[in-house]
N, C-alpha and C positions, 0 to 999 in steps of 0.2 A: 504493500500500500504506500508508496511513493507520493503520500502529499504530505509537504514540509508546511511546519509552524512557521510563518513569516518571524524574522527577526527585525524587519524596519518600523522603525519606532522616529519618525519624524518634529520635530519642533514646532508648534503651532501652526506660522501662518502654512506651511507646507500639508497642514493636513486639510487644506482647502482643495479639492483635484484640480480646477482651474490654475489656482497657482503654480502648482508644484509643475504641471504640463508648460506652462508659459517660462517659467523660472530658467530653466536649463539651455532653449535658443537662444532667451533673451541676454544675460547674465554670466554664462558659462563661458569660458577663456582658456580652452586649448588649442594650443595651436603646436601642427604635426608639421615637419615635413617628408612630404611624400616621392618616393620614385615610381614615376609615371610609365606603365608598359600596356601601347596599344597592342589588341591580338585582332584578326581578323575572325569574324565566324564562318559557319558552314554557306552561309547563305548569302554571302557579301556584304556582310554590315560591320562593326567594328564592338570591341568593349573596351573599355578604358580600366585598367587593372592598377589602384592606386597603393603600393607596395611602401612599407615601412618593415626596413630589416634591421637586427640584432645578432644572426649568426645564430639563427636558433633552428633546431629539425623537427622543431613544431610549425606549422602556420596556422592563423584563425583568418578564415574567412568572413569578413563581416559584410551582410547587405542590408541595405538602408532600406527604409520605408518609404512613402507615396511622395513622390517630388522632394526625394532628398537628395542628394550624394555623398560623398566622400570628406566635406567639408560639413555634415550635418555635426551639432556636437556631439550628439552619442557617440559617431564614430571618433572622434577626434579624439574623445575621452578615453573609450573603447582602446580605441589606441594605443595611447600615452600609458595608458593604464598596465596594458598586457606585454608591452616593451619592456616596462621598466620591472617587469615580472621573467623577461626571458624568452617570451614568444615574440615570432616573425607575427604579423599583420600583412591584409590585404584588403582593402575597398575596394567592392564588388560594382562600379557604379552602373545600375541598368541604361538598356539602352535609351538614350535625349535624355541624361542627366549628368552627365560630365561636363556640365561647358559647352557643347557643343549638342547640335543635335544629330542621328544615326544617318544613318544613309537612305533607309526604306521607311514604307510608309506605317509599318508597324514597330510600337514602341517595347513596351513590357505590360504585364499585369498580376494580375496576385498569383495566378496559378503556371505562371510561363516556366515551367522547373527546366526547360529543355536547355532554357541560357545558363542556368545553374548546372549543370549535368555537364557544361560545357566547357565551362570555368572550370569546374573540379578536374576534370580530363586534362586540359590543357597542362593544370598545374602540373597534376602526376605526371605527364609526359616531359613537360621543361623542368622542373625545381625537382630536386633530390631532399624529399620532404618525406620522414616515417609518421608523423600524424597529421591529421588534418582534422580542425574542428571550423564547423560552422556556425558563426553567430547573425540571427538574424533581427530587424528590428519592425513589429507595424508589416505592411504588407511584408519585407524582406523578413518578417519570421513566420508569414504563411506561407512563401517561399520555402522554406527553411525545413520547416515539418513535414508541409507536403514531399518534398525532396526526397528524404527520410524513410518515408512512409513508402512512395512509392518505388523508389529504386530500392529498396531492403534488400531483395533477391540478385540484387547482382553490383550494387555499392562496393568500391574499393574498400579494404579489409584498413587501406590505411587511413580512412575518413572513421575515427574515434566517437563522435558524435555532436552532438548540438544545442546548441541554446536558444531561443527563442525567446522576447518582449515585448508586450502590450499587443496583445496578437490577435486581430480577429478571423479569428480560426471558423466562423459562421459567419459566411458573408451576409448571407438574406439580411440576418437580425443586426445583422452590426449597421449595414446600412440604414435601419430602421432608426437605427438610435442617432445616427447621425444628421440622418432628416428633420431631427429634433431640434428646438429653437436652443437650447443651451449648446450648440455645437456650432453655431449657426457663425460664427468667427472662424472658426478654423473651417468651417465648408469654404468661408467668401478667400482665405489665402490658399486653400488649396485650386479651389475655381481658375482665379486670376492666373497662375501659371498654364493649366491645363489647358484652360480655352486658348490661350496662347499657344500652345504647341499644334490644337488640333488647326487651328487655322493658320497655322502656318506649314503643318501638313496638307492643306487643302489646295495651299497654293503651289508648293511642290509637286503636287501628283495631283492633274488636275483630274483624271479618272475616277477618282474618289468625291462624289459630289455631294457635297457637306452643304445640309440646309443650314445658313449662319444663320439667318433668322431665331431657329429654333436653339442653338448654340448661343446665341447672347441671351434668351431668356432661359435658359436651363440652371434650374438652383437645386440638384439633387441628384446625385451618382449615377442613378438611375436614366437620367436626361443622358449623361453624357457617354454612360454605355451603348443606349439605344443608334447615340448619331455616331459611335467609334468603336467601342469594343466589339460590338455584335457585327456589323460589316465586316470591320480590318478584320479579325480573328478566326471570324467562321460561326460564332456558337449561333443558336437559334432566336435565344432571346436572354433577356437578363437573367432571368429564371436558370436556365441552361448552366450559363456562367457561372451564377452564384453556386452552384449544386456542381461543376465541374473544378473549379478554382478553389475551393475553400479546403483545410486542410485538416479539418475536423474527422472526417471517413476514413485518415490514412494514420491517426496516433495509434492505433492498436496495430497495424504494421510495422509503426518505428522498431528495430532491433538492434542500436545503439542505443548507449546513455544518452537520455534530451531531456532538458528542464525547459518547458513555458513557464512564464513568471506572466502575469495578470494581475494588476490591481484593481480593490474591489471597486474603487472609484472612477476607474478610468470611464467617463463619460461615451466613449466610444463605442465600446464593449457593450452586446446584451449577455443575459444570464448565461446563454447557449455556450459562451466563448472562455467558461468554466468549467473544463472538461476534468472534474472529480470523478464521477464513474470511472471515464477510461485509464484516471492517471490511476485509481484504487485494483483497477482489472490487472494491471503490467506490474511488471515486475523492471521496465525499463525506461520506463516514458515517467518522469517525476512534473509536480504542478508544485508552484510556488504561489500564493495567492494571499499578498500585504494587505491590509487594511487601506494605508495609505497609498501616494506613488503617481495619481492622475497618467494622462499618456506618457511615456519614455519620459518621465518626471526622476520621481525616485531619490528626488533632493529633500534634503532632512534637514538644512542649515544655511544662515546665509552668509556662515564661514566653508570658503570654498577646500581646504585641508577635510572637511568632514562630512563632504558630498559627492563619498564614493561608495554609496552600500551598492549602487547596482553593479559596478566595476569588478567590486569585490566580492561580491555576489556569484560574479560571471565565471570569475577564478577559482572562488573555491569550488565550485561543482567539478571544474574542470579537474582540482585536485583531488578530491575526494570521491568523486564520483564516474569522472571519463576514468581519471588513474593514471594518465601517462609519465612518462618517462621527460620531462620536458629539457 
């Protein structure tokens, strides 16, 4: 029965979820430098692979969540954090999230494990790496699990296992909550980039005919699967998507060590994306689930020396529970 007692125990204003989610882009001051290695895909598109080395024969994989990259601060943190612990790092940055945007007219989505499957391969071919852990974050940790879950049967013996954070592992219901007026800030910054991307895919590839109209009044996930995800991608309808992408179906497959970590406030999250049952069923798959923490929050202080339980968080599992050799 792999569900942990939370140990984070936050400092007042941080037990607001709003805050604690706000606190750590706004606030938070790591700064990495990275060695930047583009790879080409199968398919003629490119990834941006944002590498921080240490001379260590572990690497962690880390992939950001919805219109992040590489410069998000969890990863930056993420980072700094596991360097100065002795692991190699790598940011995963999906594809139109490095700076720059891809070459084709499809980008990423919560369930694309294929770009992930691809990365891992590559690594193992180039890098002389004996463990590989993947951290993921927000969509990059339904990436993550799904991953996990799905390749079990024929996953590299030297991908150790996984972490995942603030995860909505049920897309339907998560969606649901974030249609919701207390999300309704962080809808309008995630909006403003996207629609920006999708019309400027429209303009690139004029074959793809994008009602804007319907695209500048879209306030809801849902809008803006119907005018991209379900075209670009193939699926039927959002329905489809939601019940094909989401990462939930595939925990009782993971057969490496993996910790989700959810917090009980995370505004984003429905009940659904507390997967107790499955993590009580395994013997492999562990749930962490803080009282506190809001989205990829997790700050407990507004001295920044003592706002790293998630950091630390991330590593001790790795020590105690993947086991490796680092």
């Amino acid at each position: 029965m792999p569900v942990f007692t939370s140990d984070f125990s936050p400092t007042l204003p941080f037990k607001n979820s709003h805050f604690n989610t706000m606190y750590r882009p706004l606030f938070m001051k790591d700064s990495v430098h990275y060695s930047r290695k583009r790879i080409t895909t199968w398919d003629q598109d490119f990834f941006d692979l944002d590498f921080s080395f240490v001379g260590s024969k572990t690497l962690a994989i880390l992939i950001h969540g919805l219109e992040g990259s590489s410069d998000s601060k969890y990863m930056t943190s993420t980072t700094k954090y596991l360097n100065s612990k002795g692991l190699d790092t790598v940011c995963f940055n999906l594809r139109s999230c490095s700076g720059e945007d891809n070459l084709l007219l499809p980008t990423y989505h919560s369930g694309k494990t294929e770009d992930v499957d691809y990365v891992v391969n590559h690594i193992l071919k180039t890098y002389e790496y004996d463990n590989i852990i993947i951290i993921g974050y927000s969509l990059g940790g339904n990436l993550t699990l799904k991953y996990l879950g799905e390749k079990s049967t024929n996953i590299s013996p030297k991908v150790k296992g996984g972490i995942a954070v603030s995860v909505p592992i049920d897309i339907a219901s998560s969606e649901l909550e974030l249609d919701k007026l207390k999300n309704k800030l962080y809808m309008e910054v995630f909006f403003k980039t996207m629609k920006n991307k999708i019309l400027e895919k429209a303009y690139k590839f004029p074959e793809y005919q994008l009602d804007k109209e319907k695209l500048f009044k879209a306030t809801k996930f849902k809008h803006l699967e119907h005018l991209y995800t379900i075209p670009v991608f193939g699926f039927t309808s959002p329905e489809d998507y939601w019940e094909k992408a989401s990462s939930k179906p595939y925990l009782l497959k993971i057969d490496k060590p993996t910790l989700l970590i959810n917090a009980k406030d995370d505004t984003f999250l429905s009940k659904e994306c507390f997967p107790f049952e499955e993590a009580k069923k395994s013997e492999i798959f562990h749930l962490d689930v803080p009282n506190y923490g809001g989205h990829v929050g997790f700050m407990s202080s507004f001295k920044p020396t003592e706002n790293r339980w998630l950091e630390q968080r991330i590593y001790r599992f790795i020590k105690e529970n993947i086991k490796i050799d680092i």
